[in-house]
C-alpha positions as CSV (number, residue, x, y, z in Angstrom):
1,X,-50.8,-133.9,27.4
2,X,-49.7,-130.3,26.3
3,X,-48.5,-129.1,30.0
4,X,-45.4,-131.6,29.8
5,X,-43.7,-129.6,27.3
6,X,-44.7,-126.8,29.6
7,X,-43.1,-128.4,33.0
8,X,-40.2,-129.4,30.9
9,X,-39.1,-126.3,29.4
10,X,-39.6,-125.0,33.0
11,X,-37.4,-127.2,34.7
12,X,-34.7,-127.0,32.0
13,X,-34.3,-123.6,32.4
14,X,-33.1,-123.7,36.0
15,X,-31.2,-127.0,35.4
16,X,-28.9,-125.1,32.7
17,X,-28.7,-121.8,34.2
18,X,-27.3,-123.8,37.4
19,X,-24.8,-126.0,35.2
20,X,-23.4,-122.8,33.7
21,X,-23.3,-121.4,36.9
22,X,-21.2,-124.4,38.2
23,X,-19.1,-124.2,34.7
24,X,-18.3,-121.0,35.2
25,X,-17.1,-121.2,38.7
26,X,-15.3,-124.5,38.9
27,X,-14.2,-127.6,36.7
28,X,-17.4,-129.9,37.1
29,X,-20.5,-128.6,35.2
30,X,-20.2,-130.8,31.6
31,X,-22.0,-128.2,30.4
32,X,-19.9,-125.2,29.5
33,X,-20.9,-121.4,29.6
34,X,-20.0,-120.0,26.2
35,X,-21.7,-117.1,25.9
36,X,-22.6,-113.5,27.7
37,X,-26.5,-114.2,27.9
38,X,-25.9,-117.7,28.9
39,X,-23.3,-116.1,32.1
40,X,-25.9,-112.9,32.6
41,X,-28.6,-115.7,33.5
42,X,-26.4,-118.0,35.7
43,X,-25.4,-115.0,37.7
44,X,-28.3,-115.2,40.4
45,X,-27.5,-119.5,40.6
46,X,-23.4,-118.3,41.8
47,X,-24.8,-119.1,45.4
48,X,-26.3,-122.9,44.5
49,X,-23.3,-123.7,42.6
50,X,-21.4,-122.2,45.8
51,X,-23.4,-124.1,48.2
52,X,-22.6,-127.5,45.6
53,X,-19.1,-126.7,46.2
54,X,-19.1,-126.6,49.8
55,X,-20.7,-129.9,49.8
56,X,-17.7,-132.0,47.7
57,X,-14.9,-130.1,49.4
58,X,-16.8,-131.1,52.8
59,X,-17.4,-134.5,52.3
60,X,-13.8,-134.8,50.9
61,X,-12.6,-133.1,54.4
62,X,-14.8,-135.3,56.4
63,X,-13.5,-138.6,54.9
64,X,-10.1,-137.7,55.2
65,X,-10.6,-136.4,58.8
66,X,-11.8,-139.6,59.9
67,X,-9.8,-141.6,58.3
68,X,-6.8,-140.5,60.0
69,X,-8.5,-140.5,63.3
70,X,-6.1,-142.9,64.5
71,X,-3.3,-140.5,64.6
72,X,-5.7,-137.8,67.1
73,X,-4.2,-139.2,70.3
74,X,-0.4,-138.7,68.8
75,X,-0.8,-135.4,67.4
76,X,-4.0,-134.3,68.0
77,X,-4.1,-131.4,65.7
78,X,-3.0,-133.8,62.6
79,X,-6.2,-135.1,61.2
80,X,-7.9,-131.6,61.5
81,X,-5.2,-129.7,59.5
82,X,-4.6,-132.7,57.0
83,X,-8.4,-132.3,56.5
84,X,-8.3,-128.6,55.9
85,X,-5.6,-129.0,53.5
86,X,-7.3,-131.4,51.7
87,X,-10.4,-128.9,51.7
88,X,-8.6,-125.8,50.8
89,X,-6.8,-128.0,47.8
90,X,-10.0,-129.5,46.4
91,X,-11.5,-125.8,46.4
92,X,-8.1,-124.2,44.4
93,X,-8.0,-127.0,42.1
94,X,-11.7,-127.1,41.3
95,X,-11.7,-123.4,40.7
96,X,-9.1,-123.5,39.0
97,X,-7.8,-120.7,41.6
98,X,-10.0,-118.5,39.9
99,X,-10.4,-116.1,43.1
100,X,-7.2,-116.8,44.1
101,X,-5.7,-114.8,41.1
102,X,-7.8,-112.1,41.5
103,X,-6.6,-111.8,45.4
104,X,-3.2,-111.4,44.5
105,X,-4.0,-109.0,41.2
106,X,-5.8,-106.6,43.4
107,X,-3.3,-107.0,46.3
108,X,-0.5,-105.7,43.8
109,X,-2.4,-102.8,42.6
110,X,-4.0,-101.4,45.9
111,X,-0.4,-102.3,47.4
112,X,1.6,-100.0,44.9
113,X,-0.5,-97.2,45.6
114,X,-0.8,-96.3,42.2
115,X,-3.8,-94.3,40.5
116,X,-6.1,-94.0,37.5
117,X,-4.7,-96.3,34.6
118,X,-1.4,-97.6,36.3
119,X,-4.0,-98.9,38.7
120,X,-5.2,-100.5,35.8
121,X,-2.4,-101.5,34.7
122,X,-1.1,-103.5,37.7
123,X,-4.3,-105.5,38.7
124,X,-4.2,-107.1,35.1
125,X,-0.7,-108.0,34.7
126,X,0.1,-111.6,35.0
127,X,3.3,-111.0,36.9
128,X,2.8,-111.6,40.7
129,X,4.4,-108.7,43.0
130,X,5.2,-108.4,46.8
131,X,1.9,-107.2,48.0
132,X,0.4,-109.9,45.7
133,X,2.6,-112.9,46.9
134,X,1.4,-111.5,51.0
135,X,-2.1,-111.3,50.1
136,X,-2.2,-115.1,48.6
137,X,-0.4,-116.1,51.8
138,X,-2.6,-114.7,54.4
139,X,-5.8,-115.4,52.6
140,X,-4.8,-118.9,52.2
141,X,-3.3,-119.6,55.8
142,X,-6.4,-117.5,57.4
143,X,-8.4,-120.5,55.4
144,X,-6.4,-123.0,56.0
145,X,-6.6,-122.5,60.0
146,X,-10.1,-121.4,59.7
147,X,-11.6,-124.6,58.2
148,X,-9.1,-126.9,60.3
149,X,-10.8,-125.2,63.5
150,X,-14.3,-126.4,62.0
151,X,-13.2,-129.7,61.2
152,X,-11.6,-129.3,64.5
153,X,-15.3,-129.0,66.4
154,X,-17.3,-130.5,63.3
155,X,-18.7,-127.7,62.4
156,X,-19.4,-129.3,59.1
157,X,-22.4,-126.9,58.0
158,X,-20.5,-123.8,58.3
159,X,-18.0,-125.6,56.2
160,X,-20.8,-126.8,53.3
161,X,-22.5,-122.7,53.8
162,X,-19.1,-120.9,53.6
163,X,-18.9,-121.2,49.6
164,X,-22.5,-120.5,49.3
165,X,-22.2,-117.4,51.3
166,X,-19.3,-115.7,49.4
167,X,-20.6,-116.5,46.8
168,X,-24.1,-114.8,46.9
169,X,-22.9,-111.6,49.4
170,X,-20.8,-110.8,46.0
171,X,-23.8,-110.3,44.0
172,X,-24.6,-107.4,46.6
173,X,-21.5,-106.0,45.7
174,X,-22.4,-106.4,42.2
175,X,-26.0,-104.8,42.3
176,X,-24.0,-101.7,44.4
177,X,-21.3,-100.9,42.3
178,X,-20.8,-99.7,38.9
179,X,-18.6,-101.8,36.8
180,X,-15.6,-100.9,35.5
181,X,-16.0,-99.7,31.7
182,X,-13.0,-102.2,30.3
183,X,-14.2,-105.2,32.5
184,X,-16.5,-107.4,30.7
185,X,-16.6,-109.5,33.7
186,X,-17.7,-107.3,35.8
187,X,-20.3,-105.0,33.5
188,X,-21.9,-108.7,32.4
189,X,-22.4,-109.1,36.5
190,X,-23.4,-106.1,38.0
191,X,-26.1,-105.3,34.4
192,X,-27.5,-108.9,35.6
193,X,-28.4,-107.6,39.1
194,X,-31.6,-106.4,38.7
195,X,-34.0,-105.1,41.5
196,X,-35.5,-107.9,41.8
197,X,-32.9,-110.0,41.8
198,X,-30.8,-108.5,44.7
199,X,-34.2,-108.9,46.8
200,X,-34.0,-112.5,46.3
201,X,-30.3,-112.8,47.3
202,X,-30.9,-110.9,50.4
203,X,-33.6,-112.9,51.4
204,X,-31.1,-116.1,50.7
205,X,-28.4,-114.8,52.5
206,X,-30.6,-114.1,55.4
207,X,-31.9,-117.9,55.0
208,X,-28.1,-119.4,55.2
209,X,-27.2,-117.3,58.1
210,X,-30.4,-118.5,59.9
211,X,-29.7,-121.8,59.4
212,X,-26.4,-121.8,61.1
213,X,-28.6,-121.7,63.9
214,X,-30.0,-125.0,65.0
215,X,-26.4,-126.5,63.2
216,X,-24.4,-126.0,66.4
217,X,-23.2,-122.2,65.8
218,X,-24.0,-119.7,68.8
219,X,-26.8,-117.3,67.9
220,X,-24.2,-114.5,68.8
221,X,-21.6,-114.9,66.3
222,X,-24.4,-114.1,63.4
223,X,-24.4,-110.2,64.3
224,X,-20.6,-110.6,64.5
225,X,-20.8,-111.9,60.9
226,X,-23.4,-109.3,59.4
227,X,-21.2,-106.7,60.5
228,X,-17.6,-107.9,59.2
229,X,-19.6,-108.4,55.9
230,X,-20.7,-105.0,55.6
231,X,-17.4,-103.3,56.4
232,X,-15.5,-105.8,53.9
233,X,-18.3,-104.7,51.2
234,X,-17.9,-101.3,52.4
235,X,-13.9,-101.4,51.7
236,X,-14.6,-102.9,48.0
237,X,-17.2,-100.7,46.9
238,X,-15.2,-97.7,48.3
239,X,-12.1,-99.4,46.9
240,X,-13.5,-100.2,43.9
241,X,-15.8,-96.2,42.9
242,X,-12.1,-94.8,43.8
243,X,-11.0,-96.3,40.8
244,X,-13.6,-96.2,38.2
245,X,-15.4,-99.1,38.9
246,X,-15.7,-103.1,39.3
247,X,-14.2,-105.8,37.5
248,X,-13.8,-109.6,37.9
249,X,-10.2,-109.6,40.2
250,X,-12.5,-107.3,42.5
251,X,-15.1,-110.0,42.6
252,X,-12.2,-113.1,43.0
253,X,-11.3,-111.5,45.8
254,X,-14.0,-110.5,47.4
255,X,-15.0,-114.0,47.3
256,X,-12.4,-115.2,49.2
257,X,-12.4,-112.7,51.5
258,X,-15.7,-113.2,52.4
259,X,-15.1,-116.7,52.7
260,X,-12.6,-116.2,55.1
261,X,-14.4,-113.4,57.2
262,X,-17.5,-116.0,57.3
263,X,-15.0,-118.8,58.4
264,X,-13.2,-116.2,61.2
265,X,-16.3,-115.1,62.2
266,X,-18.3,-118.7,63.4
267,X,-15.7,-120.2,65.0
């Protein structure tokens, strides 16, 4: 009798750390992350939550592609892109564009040029700039193109994976770059990257890109993958030291521009 306390307690655990990980990250957990131990234990579920994510905006897309699968032998490319749209709004409005923000904060302050504090200054101000408006644009038109080839070839694991997978490669920027010292988003992050931790998420990583395997996507394409990761984690960490450190607009968009890379780089 006094082990089911035991196995209950143990399986709550992981059941609320992965709710506040989903809270945290989109609008579906009913159980909301309020505090900073609460977020510093979530951290290491980011990629479940991710890969829960991937699934809804999927299934969505694959609904809506075959339901207008009539309209393929008048304009072919139709249900595909109508699909992707459908994907790429579900995942803005479930995030509540979360990464999306941080994209276009980071593209106005590495765009300026500027240095030290105005740096600072310019990746937290609410106002959108030039540099910020281009960077939203690409981003989203490289996704939007991306997951309409997919749904294109129905690809629909890579589709499912691709949240999952910018999700947890942003925890290896976390555990490899020292937060910045006015960010609580990004101290709270990178302090909950233990060794231990990062071991796990590399071996998880490696897991989803393995998979890809047997789902339909060449075997080449995985090297091609690796390699675009480590130069885009490269580019933030190097970005990111230059100016004292990481905060949470660095992690937004790193997230989505991982997403994207890993989208670009199976198809």
């Amino acid at each position: 009798m006094g082990i089911f306390p035991t196995a209950r307690g143990f399986l709550r655990a992981p059941f609320l750390h992965g709710c506040h990980a989903l809270a945290f990250l989109s609008r579906l957990s009913l159980i909301p992350c309020r505090t900073e131990e609460e977020l510093r234990a979530a951290t290491p579920w980011f990629p479940l939550a991710g890969l829960f994510l991937g699934l809804v905006w999927t299934a969505a897309g694959f609904c809506l592609f075959h339901y207008l699968g009539s309209y393929a032998a008048l304009l072919p490319p139709f249900p595909a892109l109508l699909a992707a749209w459908g994907w790429l709004c579900l995942a803005v409005w479930l995030t509540r564009g979360l990464h999306w923000d941080g994209m276009a904060d980071l593209g106005d302050a590495c765009g300026s040029g500027a240095r030290e504090e105005r740096f600072w200054q310019i990746l937290r101000d609410s106002r959108m700039g030039a540099f910020g408006g281009m960077s939203l644009f690409m981003g989203l038109l490289g996704q939007w193109l991306c997951v309409a080839a997919h749904i294109q070839q129905e690809h629909w694991p890579a589709l499912v994976i691709a949240p999952a997978w910018s999700r947890i490669t942003s925890l290896w920027l976390a555990a490899t770059t020292p937060p910045h010292g006015d960010g609580m988003l990004g101290r709270i992050v990178c302090a909950s990257m233990t060794p231990s931790r990062l071991r796990w998420s590399l071996l998880w990583g490696a897991f989803l890109a393995l998979i890809l395997l047997p789902c339909g996507i060449a075997w080449q394409r995985l090297p091609l993958l690796i390699l675009g990761q480590w130069l885009l984690h490269r580019w933030f960490a190097t970005t990111a030291r230059r100016h004292g450190g990481i905060s949470g607009d660095f992690f937004g968009a790193y997230i989505e521009s991982a997403q994207l890379w890993f989208l670009l780089s199976l198809l």
